[in-house]
N, C-alpha and C positions, 0 to 999 in steps of 0.2 A: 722776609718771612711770609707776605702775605702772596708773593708769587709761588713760593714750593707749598701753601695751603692751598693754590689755586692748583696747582700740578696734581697734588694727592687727591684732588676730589675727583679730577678728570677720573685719573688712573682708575680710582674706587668705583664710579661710572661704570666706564668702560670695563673692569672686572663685570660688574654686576650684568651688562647686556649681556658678556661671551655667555656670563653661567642660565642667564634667561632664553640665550636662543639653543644651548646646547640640552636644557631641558622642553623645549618644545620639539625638537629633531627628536630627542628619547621619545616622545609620545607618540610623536608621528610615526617612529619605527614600530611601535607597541601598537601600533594600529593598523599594520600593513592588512590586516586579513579577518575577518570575522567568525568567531567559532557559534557551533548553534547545530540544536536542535529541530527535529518535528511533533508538533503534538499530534494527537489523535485526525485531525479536521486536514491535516496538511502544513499548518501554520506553521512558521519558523519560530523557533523559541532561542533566543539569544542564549548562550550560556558562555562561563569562565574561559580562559584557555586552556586546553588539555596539553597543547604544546607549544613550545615557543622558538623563534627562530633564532639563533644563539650563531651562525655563520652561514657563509659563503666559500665551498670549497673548490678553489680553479684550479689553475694546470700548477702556475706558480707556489701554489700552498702543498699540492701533490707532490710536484717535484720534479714534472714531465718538460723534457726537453722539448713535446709537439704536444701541444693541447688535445683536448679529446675533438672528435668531428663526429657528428652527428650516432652519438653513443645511444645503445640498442636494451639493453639491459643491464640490472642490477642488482645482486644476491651478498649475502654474509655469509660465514660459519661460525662456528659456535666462541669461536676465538675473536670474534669482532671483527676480521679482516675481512676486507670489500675486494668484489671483484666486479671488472667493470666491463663488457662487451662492446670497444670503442669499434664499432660498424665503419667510421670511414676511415679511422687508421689499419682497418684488418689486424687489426690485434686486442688481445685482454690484460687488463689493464689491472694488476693485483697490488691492493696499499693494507697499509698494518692498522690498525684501532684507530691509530693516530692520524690518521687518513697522509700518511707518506708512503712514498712506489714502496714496495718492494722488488719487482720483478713489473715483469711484460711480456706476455708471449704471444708469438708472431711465425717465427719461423721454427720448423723443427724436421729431422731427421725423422721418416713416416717407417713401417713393421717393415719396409722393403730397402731400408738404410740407403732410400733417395730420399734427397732435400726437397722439404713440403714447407708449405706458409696455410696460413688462414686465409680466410676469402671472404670479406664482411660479413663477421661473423655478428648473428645479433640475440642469443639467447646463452646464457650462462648459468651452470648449478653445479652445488658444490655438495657432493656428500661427504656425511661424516664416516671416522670407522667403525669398519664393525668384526662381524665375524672374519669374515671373504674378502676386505678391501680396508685400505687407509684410506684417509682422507684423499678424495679424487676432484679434482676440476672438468667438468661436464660441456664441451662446447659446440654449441649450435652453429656448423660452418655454412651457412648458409648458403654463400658465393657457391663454393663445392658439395652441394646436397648431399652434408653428411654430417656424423656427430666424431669428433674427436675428444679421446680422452686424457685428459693428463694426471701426475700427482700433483700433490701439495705444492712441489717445490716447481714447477711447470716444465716437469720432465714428459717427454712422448709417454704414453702406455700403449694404446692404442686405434685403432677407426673403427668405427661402427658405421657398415655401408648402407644405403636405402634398400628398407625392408623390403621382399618379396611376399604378393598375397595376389591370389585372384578376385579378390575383395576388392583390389586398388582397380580403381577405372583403369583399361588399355594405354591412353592419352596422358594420364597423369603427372605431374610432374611432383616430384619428390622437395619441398622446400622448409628445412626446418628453424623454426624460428624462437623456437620455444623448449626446456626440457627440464623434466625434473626426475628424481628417483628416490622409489622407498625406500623403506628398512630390508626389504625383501630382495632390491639391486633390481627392483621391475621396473624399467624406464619409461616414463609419460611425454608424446614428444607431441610439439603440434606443429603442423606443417601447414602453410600460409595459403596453399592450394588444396589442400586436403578438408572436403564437406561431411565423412562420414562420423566423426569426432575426433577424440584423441589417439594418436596412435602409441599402442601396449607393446614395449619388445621385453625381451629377456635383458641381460647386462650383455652376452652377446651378440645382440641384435639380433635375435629371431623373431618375426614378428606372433605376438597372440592373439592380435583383437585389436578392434576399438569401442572406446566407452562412449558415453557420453553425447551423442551424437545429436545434432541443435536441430529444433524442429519451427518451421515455418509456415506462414499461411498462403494457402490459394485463392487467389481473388476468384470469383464467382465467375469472369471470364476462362479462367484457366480455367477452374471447375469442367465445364461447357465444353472447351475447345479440347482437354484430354478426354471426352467420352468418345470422341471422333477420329482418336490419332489410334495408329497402327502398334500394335505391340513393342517395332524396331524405333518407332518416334516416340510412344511411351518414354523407353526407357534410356533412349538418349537423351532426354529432359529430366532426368530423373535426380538431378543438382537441384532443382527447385523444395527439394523436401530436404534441404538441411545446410546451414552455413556453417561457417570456419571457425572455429576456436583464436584467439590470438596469441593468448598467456597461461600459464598454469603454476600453478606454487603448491607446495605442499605441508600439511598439517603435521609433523612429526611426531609430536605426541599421540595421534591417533589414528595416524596411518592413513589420512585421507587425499584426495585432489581438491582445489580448488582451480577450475577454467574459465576463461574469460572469453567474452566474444563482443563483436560490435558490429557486428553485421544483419542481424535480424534486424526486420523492419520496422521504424522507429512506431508507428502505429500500435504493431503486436504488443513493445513493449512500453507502451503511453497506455493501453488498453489494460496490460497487466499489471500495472502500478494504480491505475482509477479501481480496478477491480479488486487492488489488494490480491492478487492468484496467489495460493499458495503453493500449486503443483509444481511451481518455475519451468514452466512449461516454454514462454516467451523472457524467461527469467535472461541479463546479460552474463549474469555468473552463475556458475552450476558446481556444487559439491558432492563428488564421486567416491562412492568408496570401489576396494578394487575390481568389482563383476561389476563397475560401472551403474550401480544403482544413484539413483540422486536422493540424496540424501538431506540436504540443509534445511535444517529449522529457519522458519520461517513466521515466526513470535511474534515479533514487532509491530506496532501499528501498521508499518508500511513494509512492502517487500525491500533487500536487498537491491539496490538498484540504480544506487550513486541520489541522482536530484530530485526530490520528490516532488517541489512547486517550481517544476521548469518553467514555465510561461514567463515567471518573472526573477527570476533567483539568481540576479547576475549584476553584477556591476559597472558590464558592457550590454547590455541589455541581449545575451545571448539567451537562444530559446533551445526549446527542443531538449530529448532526453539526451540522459549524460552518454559521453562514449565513453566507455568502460577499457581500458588495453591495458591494465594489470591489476593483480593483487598480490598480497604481502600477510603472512602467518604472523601475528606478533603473540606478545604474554598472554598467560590466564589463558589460550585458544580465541584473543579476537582477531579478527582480521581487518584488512584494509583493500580501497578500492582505490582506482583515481578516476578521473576523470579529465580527459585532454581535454573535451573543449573548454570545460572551467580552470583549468589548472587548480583541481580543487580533489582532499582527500578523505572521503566518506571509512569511517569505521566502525564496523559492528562488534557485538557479543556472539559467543557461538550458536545464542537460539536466534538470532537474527536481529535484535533490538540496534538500532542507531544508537551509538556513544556521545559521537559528535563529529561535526563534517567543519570544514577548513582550509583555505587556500581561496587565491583569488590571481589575475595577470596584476603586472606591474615591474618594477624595476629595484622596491623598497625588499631592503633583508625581508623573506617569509612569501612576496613574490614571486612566482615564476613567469619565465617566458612561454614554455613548450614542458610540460612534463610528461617524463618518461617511461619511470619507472620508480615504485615505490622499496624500501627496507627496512626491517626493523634492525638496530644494534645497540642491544641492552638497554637503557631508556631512553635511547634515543631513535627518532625517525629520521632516515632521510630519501631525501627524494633526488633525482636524476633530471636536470634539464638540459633539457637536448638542443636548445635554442642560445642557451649560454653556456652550454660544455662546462656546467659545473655540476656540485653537491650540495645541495642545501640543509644544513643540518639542524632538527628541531630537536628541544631537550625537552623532556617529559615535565608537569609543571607538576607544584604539590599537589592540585586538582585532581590532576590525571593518577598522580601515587595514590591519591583516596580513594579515587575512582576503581584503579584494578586491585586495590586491595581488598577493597566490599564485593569482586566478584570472585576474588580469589579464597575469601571468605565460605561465600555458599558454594565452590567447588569442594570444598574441604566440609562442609555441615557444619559450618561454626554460626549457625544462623546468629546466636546473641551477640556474636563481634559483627558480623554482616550488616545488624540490624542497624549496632552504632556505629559500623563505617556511614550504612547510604546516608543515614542523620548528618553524615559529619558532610556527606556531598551534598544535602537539600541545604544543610547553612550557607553554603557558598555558591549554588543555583538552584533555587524555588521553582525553579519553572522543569526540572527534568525530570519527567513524569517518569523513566526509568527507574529510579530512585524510589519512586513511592513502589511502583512492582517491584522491586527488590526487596523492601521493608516489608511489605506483605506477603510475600513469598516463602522469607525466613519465617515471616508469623504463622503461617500456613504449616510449614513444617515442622513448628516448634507447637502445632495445634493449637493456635491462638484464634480458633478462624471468627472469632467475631470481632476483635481487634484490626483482623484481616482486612475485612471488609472498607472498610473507613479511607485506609491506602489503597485499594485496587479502584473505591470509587472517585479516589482523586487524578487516578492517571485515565479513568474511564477505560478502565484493563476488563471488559465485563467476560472474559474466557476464565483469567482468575478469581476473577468475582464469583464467578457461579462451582467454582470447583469449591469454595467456602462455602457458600451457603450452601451448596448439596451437601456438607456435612452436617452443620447446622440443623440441616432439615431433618435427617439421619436418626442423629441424636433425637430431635424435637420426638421424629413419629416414636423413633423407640420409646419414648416415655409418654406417650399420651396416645399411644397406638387404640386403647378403648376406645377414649374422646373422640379421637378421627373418622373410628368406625362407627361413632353414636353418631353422629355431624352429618356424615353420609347417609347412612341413613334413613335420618330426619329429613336431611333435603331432598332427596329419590321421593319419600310419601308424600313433604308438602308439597311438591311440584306434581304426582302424580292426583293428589286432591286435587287441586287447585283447576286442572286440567277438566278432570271429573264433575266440579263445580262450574266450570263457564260450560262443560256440557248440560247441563241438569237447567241452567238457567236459559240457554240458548233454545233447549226442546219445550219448555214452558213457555215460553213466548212468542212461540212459534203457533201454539194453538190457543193461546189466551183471549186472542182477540182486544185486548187493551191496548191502551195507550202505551207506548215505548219509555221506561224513564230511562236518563243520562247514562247510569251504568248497567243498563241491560244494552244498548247503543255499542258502548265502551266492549259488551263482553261478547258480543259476536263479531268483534275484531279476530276472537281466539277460535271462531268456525269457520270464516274465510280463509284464512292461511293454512288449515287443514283440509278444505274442500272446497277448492277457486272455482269451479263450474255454478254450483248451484250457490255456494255464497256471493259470490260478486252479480249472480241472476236476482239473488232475492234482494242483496241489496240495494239495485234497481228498484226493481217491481212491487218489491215488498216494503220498500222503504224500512229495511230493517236497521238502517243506521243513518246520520246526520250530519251535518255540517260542526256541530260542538263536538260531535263524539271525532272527529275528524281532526280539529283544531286539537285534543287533546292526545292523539298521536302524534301530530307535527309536534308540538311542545317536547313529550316523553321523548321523541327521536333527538330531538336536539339536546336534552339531556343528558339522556345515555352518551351521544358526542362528547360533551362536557365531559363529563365524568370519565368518558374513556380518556380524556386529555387528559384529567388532574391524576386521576387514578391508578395509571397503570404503573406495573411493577418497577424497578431498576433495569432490566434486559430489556427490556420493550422501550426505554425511553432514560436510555443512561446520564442526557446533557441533562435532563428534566425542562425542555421546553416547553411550553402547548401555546395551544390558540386561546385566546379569550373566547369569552361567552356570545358576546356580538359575533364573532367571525363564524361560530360553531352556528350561530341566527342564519347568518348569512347563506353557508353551508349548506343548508340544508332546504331554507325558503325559494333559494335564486334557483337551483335544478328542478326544483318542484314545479315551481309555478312554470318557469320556461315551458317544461315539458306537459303541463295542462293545457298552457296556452296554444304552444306548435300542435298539440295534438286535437284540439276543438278546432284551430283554424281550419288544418289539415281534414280532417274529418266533416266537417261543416259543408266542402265540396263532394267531399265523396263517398255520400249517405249513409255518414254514419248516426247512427239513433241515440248515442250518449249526451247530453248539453254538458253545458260547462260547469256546472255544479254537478252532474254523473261523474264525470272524467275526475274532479279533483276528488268525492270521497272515494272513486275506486281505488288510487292513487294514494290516497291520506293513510287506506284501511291494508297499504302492501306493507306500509312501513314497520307492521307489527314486529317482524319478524328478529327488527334491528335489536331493539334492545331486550328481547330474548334470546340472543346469542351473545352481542356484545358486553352487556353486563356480566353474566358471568364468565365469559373471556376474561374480559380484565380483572374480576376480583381473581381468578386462576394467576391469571398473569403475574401478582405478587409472590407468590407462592413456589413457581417453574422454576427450572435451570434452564443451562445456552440450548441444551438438545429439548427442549419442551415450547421453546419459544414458536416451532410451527406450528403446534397443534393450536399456539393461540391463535397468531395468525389464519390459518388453515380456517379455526372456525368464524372469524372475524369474514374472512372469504365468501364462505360458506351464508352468512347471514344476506350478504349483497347478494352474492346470485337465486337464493332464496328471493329475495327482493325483486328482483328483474324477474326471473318467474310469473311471480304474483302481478304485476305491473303489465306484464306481455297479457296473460290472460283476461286478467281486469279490463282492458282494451277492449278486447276481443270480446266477450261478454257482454259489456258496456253496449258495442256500437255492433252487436251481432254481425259478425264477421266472418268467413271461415279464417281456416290458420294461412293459407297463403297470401290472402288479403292484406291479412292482420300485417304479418311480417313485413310487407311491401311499407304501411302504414306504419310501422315502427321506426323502419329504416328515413321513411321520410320524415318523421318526427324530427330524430338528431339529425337530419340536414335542417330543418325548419328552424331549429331551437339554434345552430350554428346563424343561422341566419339574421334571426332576431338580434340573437346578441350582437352579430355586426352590426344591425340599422342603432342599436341602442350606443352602441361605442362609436359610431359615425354621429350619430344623432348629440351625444355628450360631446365631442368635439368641437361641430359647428356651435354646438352654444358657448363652449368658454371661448371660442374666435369671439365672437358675436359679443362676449361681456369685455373679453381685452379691447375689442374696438373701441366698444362704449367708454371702456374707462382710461383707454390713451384718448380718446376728444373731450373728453370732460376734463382729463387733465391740460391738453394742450389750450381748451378753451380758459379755462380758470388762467393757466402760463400769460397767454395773451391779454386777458384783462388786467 
């Protein structure tokens, strides 16, 4: 008895490890791949999985007697059956929902009832019927520079030869790799050699145009070297203004293009993703409607454009921007990118917001080796690897059903269901600021805009932000429009007293003959900055102002800093960070004095008449200027929209170059100069004041060498005793 209780416990062991390591393999597959967002800043925002890898489809699951070889593309129709453009079998590769063959087409009887084959072919599309046509299979013979078409069942119909246009360069070679077609039977093809865009034919290939056409920059050498080239070298260079297309997919619901390229230069588009461009000017995918306008919204914190924190966003430490070689139309009108060098698949909303991006290399279900080509089929994605000639199939997760639900919500104006989808997505990811613009968005339309607010300030969405409060404000003046007008006013008279009074007090003390008190000092601060000639003369010579009255601009300057930090509106300062009170000290004491200093030493040699208490009240008394512009900047600033934020700016501008102004002349005045002198002696200033601060930051160096010496021998001395 006690040997078969020794037997059971093994056994019961041994059960329990299988189910301990068969649940640690489930985790590890559950983790082949990290799903995630960006916030505003760049940052990756981890979120749920949108979708999850549920198989691995090979030849064997297919059904194929020859596996695929280095397969080229991958489309559906509306029936869920996949069609596959296997490139090194020269053939297309047609399986039912259930991802089993149905067919193969390879060879076929051509309109001249000679025996024709495919010639690695790598671009496939399938339209649906319509008026004019059944369901047709669209294929890009690549090998033989042409389009064949078939039906449904992969009977011939017919060839569609390479377009004719005096449009096409002479030399050209005709290579199609790519095609799609509208509602309208207008076929979108891209050819692998072809720079001017996509090419437009009719359904039987006449050609109309091309759209789209990808625009490039000139290094400053080229610039140069084409002012010097002959009109025949012109425009035999003339490939440098525009790269290839690679993919194209189409929007069906709305009748648009989507084209892909990866050929622009990674800079242009490193440059247009830092810049946020909205033109998609250097954009890698471009949305065409049919006269070829580009069209795609472009919403999102970040442009469309696959990886936005390339430098490090990789798990093989791959760098540089994504290379983009297809996209994919899925539900609700979002779409999908990939990206070969990550094996990784970015997906937007139709205004351009990032969903969530996904995929990573590896060997684990959800891994890829080489990806090829993306597809949607009903909630399912799958993807094409080219490196393992299979299918990878991912299921939509409940995540992702919330997800396009809440947008399929506010396509329809059901904002109050919208509202409780995106809620139902921030329970299960806090971090996707998406979600709060959605919430806010519905509340926007559902006229809630001060509820609005609250959500657009959590995603730091400040474009929707200011579309609410501009109504807000709307509202506000229409009810209190007297008030606004009494306010203005008010402030126009006190400001223009106030003006009137440092004149009255300025002209009195000018012939008094008295002694100066502090705020008579203080109030010909406000006749200098109106008349720098004779004010910065007198207050030399006249000693019309002081070293206190001086100190108490430096202070007011630094205040108004302050207060510009704490104070300014939402638009001006969305994260709400600022500098403390020491830093705004800093700020403003370290330029100052520098620039007194460099500018006594400097002058000191070359005769100028101002000392060093001339130069800093000249100097003290420019600073007026600051917080008579700045402060009522910023109180405006709470008040603006997105389109008013320059004029804050602008005047903020406007107060500094005011300032250097005053500061140039002051000089000049100061150490009686003419203006060309002066200038020479300005310029030397900021080389002096650069200067300084070198010997100061060389100077601070050697002394903390100098204390670590000291305190590694005192240490090693104390060690030793």
């Amino acid at each position: 008895m006690k040997k078969m209780s020794m037997k059971k416990c093994l056994c019961v062991i041994f059960s329990l490890l299988m189910v301990a390591s068969s649940l640690v393999v489930t985790s590890s597959a559950g983790s082949a791949y990290q799903t995630y967002t960006y916030d505003k800043d760049g940052k990756a925002l981890y979120s749920p999985d949108a979708y999850t890898a549920i198989k691995a489809v090979n030849a064997v699951d297919m059904g194929l007697e020859i596996p695929l070889a280095n397969p080229g593309d991958m489309v559906t129709d509306l029936n869920q059956n996949i069609y596959i453009a296997d490139t090194g079998n020269n053939r297309i590769v047609v399986l039912d929902r259930y991802y089993k063959l149905k067919f193969t087409i390879s060879e076929f009887d051509n309109d001249q009832g000679v025996p024709d084959s495919l010639a690695a072919p790598q671009g496939v599309f399938v339209s649906e019927p319509n008026e004019k046509y059944d369901r047709l299979i669209w294929v890009c013979d690549t090998g033989s520079n042409r389009v064949v078409v078939f039906d449904e069942n992969g009977e011939f119909v017919r060839i569609i030869e390479e377009p004719e246009s005096q449009l096409f360069d002479e030399n050209s070679v005709y290579k199609p790799v790519a095609i799609a077609v509208d509602a309208y039977n207008r076929l979108y093809v891209v050819s692998s050699t072809t720079y001017q865009g996509v090419i437009v034919m009719t359904d039987a290939g006449e050609f109309t145009g091309f759209i789209g056409a990808q625009a490039v920059s000139l290094s400053a050498w080229d610039i140069i070297w084409r002012r010097f080239q002959t009109d025949a070298q012109r425009e035999a260079s003339e490939t440098v203004v525009s790269t290839e297309f690679n993919n194209v997919a189409i929007n069906r619901e709305k009748n648009l293009v989507y084209a892909t390229t990866s050929t622009i230069d990674d800079a242009d588009v490193e440059a247009s993703i830092r810049g946020n461009d909205k033109s998609g000017k250097y954009s890698p995918v471009k949305l065409l409607n049919a006269n070829g306008t580009e069209i795609m919204r472009r919403n999102g914190f970040h442009i469309p454009a696959g990886e936005i924190d390339f430098s490090t966003r990789s798990t093989d430490d791959i760098t540089g921007v994504s290379t983009i070689i297809d996209v994919a139309v899925g539900p609700e009108n979002t779409w999908s990118l990939i990206d070969e060098k990550r094996n990784r698949i970015y997906t937007y909303d139709f205004d351009g917001n990032l969903l969530f991006a996904f995929g990573d290399n590896g060997t684990m279900l959800g891994n890829l080796g080489s990806i090829e080509a993306v597809a949607y089929q009903d909630t399912n994605l799958m993807v094409l690897d080219k490196t393992n000639n299979n299918i990878t199939v991912f299921q939509r997760t409940e995540y992702g059903d919330i997800l396009l639900q809440a947008i399929a919500a506010e396509s329809t104006q059901d904002y109050d269901l919208a509202i409780d989808l995106w809620t139902d997505v921030l329970k299960r990811n806090s971090n996707f600021d998406s979600a709060y613009v959605g919430i806010g968005q519905a509340m926007y339309r559902n006229k809630d805009y001060a509820n609005s607010l609250t959500y657009f300030e959590s995603a730091y969405d400040t474009t929707n932000w200011s579309n609410s409060y501009k109504e807000i404000r709307k509202e506000w003046m229409s009810t209190y429009f007297i008030v606004l007008l009494l306010i203005i006013v008010v402030v126009i008279v006190g400001v223009v007293l106030f003006f009137r009074t440092m004149a009255k007090i300025n002209k009195k003390v000018a012939v008094s003959g008295k002694k100066r008190t502090f705020w008579q000092e203080v109030a010909y601060g406000f006749h200098v900055i109106f008349h720098p000639f004779d004010g910065f003369w007198d207050l030399k010579h006249e000693k019309r102002g002081s070293v206190r009255a001086s100190v108490f601009f430096i202070v007011l300057a630094i205040a108004t800093f302050y207060y510009q930090a704490i104070g300014q509106g939402y638009l001006m300062n969305p994260n709400g960070g600022y500098a403390g009170v020491w830093a705004q000290v800093l700020g403003v004491l370290v330029p100052l004095f520098l620039f007194v200093l460099a500018n006594w030493c400097l002058t000191t040699l070359f005769e100028g008449e101002g000392s060093f208490k001339d130069i800093f009240i000249a100097c003290s008394y420019s600073l007026v200027p600051l917080p008579l512009l700045i402060i009522p900047a910023t109180i405006y600033s709470n008040f603006c929209v997105t389109t008013e934020t320059q004029i804050v700016s602008f005047i903020g501008t406007l107060a500094f170059i005011w300032l250097g102004i005053l500061i140039f002349f002051g000089t000049m005045v100061t150490h009686d100069y003419s203006m060309g002198k002066n200038v020479i002696t300005v310029l030397g200033t900021v080389v002096a004041m650069v200067f300084i601060m070198f010997i100061a930051v060389l100077f601070t160096t050697l002394v903390g060498k100098i204390v670590s010496l000291i305190t590694n021998l005192v240490t090693e001395i104390q060690y030793r005793i």
